[in-house]
C-alpha positions in Angstrom: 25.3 17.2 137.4 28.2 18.2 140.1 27.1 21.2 142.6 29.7 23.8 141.0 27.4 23.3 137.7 25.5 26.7 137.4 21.7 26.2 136.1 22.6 27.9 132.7 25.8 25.4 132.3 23.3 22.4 132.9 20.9 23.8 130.4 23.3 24.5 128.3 24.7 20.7 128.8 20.8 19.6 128.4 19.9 21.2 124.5 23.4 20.7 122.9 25.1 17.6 125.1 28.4 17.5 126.9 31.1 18.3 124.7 34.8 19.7 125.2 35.7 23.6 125.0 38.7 23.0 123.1 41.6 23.8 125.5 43.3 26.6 123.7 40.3 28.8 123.8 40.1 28.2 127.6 43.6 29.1 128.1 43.0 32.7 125.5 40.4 33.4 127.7 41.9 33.3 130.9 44.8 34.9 129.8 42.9 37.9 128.4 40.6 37.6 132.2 44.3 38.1 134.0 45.7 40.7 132.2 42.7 42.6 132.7 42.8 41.9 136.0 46.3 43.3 136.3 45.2 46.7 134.5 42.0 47.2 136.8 44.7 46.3 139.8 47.2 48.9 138.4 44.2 51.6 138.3 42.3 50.6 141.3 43.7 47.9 144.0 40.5 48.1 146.0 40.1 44.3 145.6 43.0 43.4 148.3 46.5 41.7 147.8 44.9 38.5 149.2 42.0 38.0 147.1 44.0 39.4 144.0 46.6 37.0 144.7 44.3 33.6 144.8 42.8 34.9 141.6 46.4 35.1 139.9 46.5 31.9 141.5 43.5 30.5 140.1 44.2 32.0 136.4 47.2 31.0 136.1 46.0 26.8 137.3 43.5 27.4 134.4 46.1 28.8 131.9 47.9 25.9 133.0 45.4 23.5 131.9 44.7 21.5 135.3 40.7 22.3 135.0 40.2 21.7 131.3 38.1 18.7 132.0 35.6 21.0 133.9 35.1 22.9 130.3 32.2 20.2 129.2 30.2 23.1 126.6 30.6 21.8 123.4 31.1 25.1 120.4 27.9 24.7 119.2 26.4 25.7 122.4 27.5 29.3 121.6 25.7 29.1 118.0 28.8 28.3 116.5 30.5 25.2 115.9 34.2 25.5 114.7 34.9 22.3 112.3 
């Protein structure tokens, strides 16, 4: 398992196998993660233009699509397998 695996992803990864979180639901939820993080922002800017910034950043590379690969939890992980 690489190092940024957390020990609940590799568990996960043990009892149902590697799989592929389909990419659009990757994207949904990243998109819903940023605009919340633009509301809280709005409200409270406590978190700092930098740091705020290279999360935008990092959102919007996921939105994108460049770490899909990294997604490797199959549906059925969740209790739920969509066919």
């Amino acid at each position: 398992m690489p190092d940024f695996i957390g020990e609940q992803t590799a568990n996960a990864i043990h009892n149902w196998g590697e799989g592929v979180t389909p990419p659009c639901l990757v994207k949904a939820y990243a998109q819903v993660k940023k605009s919340a993080l633009l509301a809280v922002n709005d409200v409270d800017p406590s978190l700092g233009i930098e740091i705020f910034k290279k999360v935008i950043e990092v959102l919007d590379r996921v939105i994108g699509g460049e770490f899909n690969h990294l997604f490797k939890l199959p549906l059925k992980q969740g209790g739920q397998e969509l066919v």
